[in-house]
N, C-alpha and C positions, 0 to 999 in steps of 0.2 A: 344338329341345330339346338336341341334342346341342353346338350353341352355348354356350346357356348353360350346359353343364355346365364349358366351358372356360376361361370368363370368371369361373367360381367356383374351381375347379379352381386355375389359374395362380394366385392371390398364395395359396395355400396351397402349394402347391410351390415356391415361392420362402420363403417363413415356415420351412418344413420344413428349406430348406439351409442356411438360416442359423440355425438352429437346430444344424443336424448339424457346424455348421466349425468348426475348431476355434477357443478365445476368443483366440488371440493374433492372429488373423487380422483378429477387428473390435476388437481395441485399439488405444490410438497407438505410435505408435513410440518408442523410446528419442531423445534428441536431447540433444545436448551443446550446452548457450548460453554460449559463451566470448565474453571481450572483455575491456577496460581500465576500470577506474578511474581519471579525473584530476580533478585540480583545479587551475584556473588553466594548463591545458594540461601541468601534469607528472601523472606517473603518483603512487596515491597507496598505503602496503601500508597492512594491516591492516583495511584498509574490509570492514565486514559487507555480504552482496549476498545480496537474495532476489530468487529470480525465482518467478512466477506465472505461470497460463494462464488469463487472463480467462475466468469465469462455470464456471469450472469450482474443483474441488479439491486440483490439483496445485501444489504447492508445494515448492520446494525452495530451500535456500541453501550459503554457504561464505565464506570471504575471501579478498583478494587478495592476492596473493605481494608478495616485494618488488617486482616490475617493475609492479604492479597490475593485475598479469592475474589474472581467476577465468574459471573452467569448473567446470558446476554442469549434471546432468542431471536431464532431466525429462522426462514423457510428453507427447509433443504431436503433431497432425499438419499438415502444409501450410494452412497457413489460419487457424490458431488466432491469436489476437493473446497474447502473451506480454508483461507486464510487470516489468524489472528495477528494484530498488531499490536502493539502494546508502546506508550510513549509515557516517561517519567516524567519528573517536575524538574524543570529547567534552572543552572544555576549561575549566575552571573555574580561574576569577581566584581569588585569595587575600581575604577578607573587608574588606569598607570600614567606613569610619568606623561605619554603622549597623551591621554584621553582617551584611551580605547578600554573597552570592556567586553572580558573575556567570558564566552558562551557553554556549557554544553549539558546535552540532555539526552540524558539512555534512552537508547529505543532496542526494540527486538521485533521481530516475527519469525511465524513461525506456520509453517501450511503443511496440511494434513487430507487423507480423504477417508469421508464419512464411512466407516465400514458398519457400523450400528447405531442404530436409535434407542435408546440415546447414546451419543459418541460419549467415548469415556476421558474421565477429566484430564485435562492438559495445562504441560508447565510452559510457558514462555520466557524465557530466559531476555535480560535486560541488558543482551553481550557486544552491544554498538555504542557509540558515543557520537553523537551529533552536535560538530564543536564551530564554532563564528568565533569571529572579532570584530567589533561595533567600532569605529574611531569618530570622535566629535571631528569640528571642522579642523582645517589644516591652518596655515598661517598664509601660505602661498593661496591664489585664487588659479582654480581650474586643476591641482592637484587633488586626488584623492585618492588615496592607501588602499592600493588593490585588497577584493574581497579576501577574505580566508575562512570559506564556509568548506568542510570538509568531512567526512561520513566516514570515520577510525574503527577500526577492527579491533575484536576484542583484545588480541595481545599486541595493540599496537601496532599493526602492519602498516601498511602504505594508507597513503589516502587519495581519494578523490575530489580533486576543484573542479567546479563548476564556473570556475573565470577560465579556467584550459579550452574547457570545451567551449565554450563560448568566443573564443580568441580566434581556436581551428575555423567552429562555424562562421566565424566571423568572414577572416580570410581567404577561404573556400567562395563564399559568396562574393566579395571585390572579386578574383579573379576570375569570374562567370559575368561576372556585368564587365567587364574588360573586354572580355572575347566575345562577347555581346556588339560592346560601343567601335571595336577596330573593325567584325563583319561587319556593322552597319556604313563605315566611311567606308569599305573597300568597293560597295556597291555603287 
């Protein structure tokens, strides 16, 4: 008897002290994520950096100096995986023949997990390109110059549209509302 009263006891006396401690005790720590921006192996200023704490809420940002150093603090503790982002300054061509004007703006990240406080300084490489084409109106009405927003890999690899997938999801959904509207008449 007097066993189980201790085996009930104990995670209530543990519940009780954590309860009674104070909250800065079970929060994360302050943590300072510094490190470089470059591109093409030089340093880059002005790049917007957010950092994040994977599956959690904290988030923070800032940019980089001229030497493309940032430090940006956040709540985190030993273990957390942190991802940095980093976005350059965007550079748009003058209008071509049609009226379109051509887009793109390096981006990187780059995710890590916190093995020490303070984590040691990190480089984020600016090795994507995030490219658009903007076109003024058309001459025809109801025509307009499918998107070409596309997220290019460093040595040029393939890319991805976001009109493709939007076309499939598109498609996908008429053919659900079909087999929708033919069960509803067959009833």
């Amino acid at each position: 008897m007097r066993r189980a009263r201790l085996v009930v006891l104990a995670p209530v006396a543990l519940l009780a002290a954590l309860l009674a401690a104070p909250s800065g005790v079970l929060a994360a720590d302050a943590v300072t994520v510094t490190g470089t921006v470059v591109r093409d192996g030089a340093p880059v200023t002005g790049v917007a950096v957010v950092v994040t704490v994977t599956g959690g809420d904290v988030i923070a940002s800032g940019n980089t100096d001229e030497g493309g150093a940032f430090s940006i603090d956040i709540e985190a503790i030993v273990g957390d995986q942190v991802q940095v982002s980093a976005t350059g300054q965007t550079f748009r061509s003058e209008p071509d023949a049609r009226g379109c004007v051509h887009t793109e703006t390096p981006v990187g990240r780059l995710s890590t997990t916190l093995e020490a406080i303070p984590p040691a300084p990190l480089e984020v490489a600016l090795d994507q390109l995030l490219t658009g084409t903007v076109c003024g109106a058309t001459g025809s009405p109801r025509i307009t110059p499918p998107a070409t927003d596309a997220l290019v890999g460093a040595h040029g690899g393939g890319s991805v549209s976001g009109g493709s997938l939007l076309l499939v999801l598109g498609v996908l959904a008429l053919a659900g509302a079909g087999s929708w509207v033919l069960a509803a008449r067959r009833r």
